[in-house]
MIFI-299516 format. One record per residue: residue in one letter; x, y, z of N, C-alpha, C in turn. Coordinates in pm, whole numbers, plus 50000, padded with zeros to 5 digits. Layout:
BEGIN
AXYZXYZXYZ...
END
This chain:
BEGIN
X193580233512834194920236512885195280227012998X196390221012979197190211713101197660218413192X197080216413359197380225313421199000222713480X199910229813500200640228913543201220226313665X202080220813713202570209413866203800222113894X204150227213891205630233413917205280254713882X205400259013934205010273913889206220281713963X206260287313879207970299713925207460309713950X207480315714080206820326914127207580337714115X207530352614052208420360314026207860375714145X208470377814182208740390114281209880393014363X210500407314291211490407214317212020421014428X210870426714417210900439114519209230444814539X209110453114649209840458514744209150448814887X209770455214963209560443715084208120443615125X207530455115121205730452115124205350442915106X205420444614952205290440314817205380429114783X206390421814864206830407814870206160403014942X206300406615065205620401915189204120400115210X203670409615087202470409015083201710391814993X202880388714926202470373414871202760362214959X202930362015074203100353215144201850348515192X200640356515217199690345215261198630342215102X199140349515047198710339614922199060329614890X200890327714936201230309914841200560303515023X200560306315100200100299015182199020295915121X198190301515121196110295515063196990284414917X197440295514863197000282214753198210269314773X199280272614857199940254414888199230251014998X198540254015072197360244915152196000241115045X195840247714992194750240714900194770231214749X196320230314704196530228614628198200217614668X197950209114741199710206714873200200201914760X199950195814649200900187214528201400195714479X201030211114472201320220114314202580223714429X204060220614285205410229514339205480245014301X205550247114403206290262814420207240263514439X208210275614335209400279814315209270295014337X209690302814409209930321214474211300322914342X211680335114311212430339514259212470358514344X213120355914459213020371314495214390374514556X214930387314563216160393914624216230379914809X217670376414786218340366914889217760376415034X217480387915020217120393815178216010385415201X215090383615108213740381315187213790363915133X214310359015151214380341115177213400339715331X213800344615418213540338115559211150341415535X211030354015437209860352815460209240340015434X209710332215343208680321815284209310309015419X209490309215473210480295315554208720288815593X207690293815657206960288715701206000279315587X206450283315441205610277015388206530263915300X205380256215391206320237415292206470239915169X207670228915128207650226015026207790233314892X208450249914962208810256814882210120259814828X210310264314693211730262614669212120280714698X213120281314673213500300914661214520297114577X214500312114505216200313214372216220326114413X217600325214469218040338914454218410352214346X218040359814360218000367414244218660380214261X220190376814232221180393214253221330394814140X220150411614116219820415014011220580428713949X221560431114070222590440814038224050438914055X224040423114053225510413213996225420405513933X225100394213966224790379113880223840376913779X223200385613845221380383113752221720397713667X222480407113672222070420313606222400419213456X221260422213367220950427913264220890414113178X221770407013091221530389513046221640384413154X222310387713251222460378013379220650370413392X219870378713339218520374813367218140363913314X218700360213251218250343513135218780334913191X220410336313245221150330013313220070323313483X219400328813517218480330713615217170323013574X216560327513449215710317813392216280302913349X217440304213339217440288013307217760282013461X218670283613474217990284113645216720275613705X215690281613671214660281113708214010270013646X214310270513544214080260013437214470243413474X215800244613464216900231713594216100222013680X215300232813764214360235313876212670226213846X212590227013678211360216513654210180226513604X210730239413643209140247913652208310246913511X207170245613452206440249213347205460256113362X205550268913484204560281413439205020292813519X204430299513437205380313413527204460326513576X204270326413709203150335913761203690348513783X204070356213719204560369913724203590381613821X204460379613921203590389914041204070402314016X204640403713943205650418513944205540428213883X205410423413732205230425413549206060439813534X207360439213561208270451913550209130445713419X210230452713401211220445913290211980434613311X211970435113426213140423413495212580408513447X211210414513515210490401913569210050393513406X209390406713361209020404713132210110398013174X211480401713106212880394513039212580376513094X212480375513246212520362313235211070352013196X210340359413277208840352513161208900354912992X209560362312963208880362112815210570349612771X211330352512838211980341412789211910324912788X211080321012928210630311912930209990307312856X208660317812825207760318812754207900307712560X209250324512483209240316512426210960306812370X211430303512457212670293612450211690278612520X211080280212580210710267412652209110266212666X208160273912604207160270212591206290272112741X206910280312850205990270812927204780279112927X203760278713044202370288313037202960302813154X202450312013071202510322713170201500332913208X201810340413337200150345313415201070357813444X200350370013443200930381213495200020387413580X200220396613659199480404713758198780415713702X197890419113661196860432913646196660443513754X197800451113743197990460413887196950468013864X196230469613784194290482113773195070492613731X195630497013693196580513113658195290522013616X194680518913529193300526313505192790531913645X192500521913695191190525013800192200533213922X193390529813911193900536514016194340550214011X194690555613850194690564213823193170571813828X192310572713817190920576413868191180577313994X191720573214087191430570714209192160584414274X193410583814183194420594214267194560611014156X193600612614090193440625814010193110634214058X193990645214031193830657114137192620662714106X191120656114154190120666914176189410660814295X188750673914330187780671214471186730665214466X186850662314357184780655114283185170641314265X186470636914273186850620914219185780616214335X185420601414293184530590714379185590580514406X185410583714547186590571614647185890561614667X186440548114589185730537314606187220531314629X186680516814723187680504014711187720496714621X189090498014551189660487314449190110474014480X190500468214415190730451914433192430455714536X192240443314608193430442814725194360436014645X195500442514646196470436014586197040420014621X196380417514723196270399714753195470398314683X194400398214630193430392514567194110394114394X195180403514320195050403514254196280394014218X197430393314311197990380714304197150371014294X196240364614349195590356614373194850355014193X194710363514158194160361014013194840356713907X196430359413948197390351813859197550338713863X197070327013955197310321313956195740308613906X195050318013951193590318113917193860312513715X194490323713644194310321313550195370310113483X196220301613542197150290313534196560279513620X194890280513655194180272113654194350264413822X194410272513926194450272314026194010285414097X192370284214099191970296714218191930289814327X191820303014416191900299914500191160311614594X190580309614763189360320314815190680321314972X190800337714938192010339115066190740339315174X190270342215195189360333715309189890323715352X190290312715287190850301115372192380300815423X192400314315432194370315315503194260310815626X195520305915664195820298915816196620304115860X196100312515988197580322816051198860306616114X199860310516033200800301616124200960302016285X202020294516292202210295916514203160307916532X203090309516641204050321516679205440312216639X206440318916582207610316616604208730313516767X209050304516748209750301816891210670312416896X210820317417015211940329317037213550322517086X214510330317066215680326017069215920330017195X216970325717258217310326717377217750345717385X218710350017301218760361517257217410368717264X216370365817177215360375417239214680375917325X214360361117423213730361517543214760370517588X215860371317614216870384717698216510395717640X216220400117500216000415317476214450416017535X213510409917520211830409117609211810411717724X212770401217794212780404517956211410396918018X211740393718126210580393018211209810405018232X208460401118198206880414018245205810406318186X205160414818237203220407018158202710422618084X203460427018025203430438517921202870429017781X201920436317752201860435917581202760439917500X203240433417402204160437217294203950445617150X204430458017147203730465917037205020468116953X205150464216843206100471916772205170483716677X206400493516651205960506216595207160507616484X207260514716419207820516216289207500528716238X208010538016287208020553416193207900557816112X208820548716011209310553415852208640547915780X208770557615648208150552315515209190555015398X209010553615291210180555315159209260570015192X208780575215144208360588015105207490595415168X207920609415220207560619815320206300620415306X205600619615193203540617315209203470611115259X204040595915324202830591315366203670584915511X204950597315584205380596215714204860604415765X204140597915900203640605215983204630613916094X204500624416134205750632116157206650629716321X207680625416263208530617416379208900624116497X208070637316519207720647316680206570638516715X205650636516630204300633416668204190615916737X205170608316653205250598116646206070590916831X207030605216840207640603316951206570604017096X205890613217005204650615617165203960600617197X203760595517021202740588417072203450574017158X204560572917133205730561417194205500563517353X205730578317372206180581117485204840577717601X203610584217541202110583817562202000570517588X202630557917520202200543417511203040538417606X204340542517641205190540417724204710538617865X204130554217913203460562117997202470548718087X201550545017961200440534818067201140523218148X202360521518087203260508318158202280496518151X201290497118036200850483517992201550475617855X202260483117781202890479417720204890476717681X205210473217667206460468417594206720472217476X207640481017400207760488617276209030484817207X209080482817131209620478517009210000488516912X210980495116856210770503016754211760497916632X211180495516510211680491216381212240503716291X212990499416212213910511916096214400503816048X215640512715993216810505315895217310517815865X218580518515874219500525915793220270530915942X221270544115858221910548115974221140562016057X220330568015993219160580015988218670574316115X217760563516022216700559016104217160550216263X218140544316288219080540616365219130550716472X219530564316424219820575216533218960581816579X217590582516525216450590316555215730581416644X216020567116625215050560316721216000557616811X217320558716850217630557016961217570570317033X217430577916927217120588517027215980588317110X214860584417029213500583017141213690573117212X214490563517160214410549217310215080554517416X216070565517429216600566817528216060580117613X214820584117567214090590917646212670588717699X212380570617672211790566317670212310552817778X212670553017894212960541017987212300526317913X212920518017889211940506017918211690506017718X211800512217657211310512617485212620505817444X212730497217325213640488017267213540493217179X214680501517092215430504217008216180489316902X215290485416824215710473016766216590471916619X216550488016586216960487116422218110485016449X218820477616298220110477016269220920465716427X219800460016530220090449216661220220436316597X218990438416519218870421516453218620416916344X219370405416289219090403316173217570398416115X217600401915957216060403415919215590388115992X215980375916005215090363916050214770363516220X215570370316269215220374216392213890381616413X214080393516353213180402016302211800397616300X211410391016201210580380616182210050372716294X211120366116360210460357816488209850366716611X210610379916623209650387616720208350392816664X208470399816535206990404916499206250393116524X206690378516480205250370416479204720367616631X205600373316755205050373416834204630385616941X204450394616852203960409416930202160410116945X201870418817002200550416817025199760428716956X200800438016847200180446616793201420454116738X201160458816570202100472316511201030481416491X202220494116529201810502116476203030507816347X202320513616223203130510416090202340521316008X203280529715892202760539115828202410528215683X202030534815587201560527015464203000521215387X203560511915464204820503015447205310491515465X206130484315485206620472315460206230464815603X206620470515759206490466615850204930462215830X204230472315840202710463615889202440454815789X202970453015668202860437315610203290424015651X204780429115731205310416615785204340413015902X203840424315974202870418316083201680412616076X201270419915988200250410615900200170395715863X201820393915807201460376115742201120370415850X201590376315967201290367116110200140367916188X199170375616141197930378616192197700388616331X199180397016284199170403616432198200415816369X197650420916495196650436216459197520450316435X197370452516338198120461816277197410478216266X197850489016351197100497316327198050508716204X197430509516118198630519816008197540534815955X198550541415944198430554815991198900559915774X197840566515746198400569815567197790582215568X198740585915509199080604715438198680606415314X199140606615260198520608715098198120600215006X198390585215028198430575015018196940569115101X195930560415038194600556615092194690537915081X193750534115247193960522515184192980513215059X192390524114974191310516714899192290514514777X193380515014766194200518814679194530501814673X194450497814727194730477214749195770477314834X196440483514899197540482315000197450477215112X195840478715174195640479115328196390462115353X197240463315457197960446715510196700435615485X197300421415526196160418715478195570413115612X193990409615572193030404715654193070416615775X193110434515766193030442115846192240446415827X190670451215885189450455415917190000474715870X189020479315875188820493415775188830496515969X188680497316047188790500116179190200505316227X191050498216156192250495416223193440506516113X192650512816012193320523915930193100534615986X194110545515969193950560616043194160567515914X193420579415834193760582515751193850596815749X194040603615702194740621815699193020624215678X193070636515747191650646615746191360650015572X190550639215490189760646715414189160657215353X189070661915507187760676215481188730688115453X190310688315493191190693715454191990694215370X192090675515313192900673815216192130666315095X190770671915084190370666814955191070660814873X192170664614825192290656914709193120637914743X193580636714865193710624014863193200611114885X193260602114799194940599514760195620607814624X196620607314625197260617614543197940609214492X198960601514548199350590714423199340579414528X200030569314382199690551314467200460549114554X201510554314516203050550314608203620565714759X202610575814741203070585014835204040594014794X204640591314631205610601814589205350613514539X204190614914545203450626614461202530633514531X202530645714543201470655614635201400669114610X200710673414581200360688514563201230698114685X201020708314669201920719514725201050716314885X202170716514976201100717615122200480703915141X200520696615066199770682515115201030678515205X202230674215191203500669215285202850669415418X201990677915452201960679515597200310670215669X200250666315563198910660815516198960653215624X199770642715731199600632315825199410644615983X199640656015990199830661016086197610665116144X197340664216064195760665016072195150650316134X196170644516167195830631116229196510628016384X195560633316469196240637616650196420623616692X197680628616795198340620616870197270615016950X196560619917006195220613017098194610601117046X194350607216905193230598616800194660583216805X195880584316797196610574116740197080565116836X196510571716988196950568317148196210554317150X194500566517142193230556517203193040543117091X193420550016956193180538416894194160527016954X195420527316917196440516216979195840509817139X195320519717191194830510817313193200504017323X192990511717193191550497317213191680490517112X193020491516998193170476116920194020462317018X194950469517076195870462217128195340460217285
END
């Protein structure tokens, strides 16, 4: 097989999820600097890949332009573009329609992702006797798609980028201090695996309290908007950031905080690509499941009491839980989530 010079990278949601392939095309365009890379993901997340050379992005509005044939319209696209292989990080319908069209209108080679559905289903079956083992990290299993289009590659050799230069705008939201910088992040898509936003407030307030740190708090929406200004404003000195700045802004402060704290979600991935220490906090949801951010030590996970909630993990994504599990993060004390943050950070 002729290996291919040009590869169309397909991922098109969710922001984890995405974010979570970023220090993969890093390893393999540092180890591989000739091979072109082409992204195909939702126009929000463009600014993630900016740090990596020599990459292309296609935007993909998959509920206007791109929706339903719009998707071929998109593959040729891509096509335009030079690509002859197609690494499908995604393997949903969207993503099939344009690999298998590539596939067969243009011949080129294609690689898809092996999300383990087997093994993960074992993993999350409601009995108390299941054997909790660690499955493959979902970086590594990107990493195998590309593996099989004849470019492996050992994430071992990732290179945390530089801090992002700050804008004049956020040196003013920072302020002058010799505070450590912690962002925190509350929310999750789904009530398993949010840790409960009374508890969450203590622990802000608790972190506030030592006046060694500088706080940050991340969201999105209009919910999440009002609940955290509610704690920033009973919280002197805490930065209320959702819905302040746009996502590339965004970006340039996490890469320079000195620690998140993040439930099993999108934030502690973004802090992650940057090698910040990420402490994340999971409810029903485990990190052997391949989620844990990447390059984060089994130290730096907080996970729901076991001995109470046998049966998790319960599902992959946190949407699924037995009667009474919901409360499943509250078996995980504010103390335990204090001391940890202050001897990671």
């Amino acid at each position: 097989m002729q290996k291919p010079k040009h590869i169309l990278i397909i991922r098109l949601s969710a922001l984890g999820d995405v974010a979570m392939t970023v220090p993969v095309l890093r390893v393999l365009k540092h180890t591989y600097p000739e091979l072109k890379l082409t992204v195909v993901s939702r126009p929000f997340f463009k600014p993630l890949f900016d740090d990596i050379p020599d990459i292309q992005f296609i935007e993909a509005n998959v509920t206007e332009e791109h929706k339903n044939l719009g998707l071929f319209k998109l593959a040729e696209t891509a096509k335009k573009q030079g690509i002859d292989a197609v690494a499908d990080l995604h393997n949903v319908i969207r993503s099939k329609a344009i690999r298998n069209y590539l596939l067969f209108k243009n011949s080129v080679l294609t690689s898809k992702i092996d999300k383990g559905r087997t093994e993960k289903k074992r993993l999350t079956v409601s009995s108390k006797s299941k054997k909790i083992v660690a499955l493959k990290s979902t970086h590594q299993r990107y990493a195998d798609v590309f593996d099989k289009l004849g470019y492996p590659i050992d994430l071992k050799d990732h290179v945390i980028p530089k801090q992002q230069e700050l804008t004049p705008e956020l040196h003013e939201l920072i302020g002058k201090h010799t505070k450590k910088l912690i962002g925190i992040a509350p929310f999750a898509a789904h009530k398993g695996k949010m840790y409960p936003l009374e508890f969450m407030a203590e622990v802000i307030s608790k972190l506030n309290e030592t006046e060694n740190y500088k706080v940050f708090l991340f969201g999105g929406g209009a919910s999440e908007i009002s609940a955290l200004t509610t704690i920033a404003k009973a919280n002197p000195g805490v930065v209320n950031i959702a819905g302040q700045l746009k996502f590339k802004e965004e970006l340039r402060l996490i890469s320079n905080l000195d620690g998140m704290i993040s439930m099993d979600s999108g934030n502690g991935h973004l802090a992650a690509m940057y090698g910040i220490p990420v402490l994340t906090l999971w409810g029903v949801t485990h990190p052997y499941l391949g989620f844990k951010p990447f390059n984060q030590p089994n130290k730096n996970q907080l996970i729901s009491n076991r001995d109470k909630y046998p049966l998790i993990p319960t599902s992959v994504y946190g949407n699924k839980y037995p009667e009474a599990y919901e409360n499943a993060m509250k078996s995980i004390p504010v103390a335990l989530v204090v001391d940890k943050a202050i001897e990671l950070f």
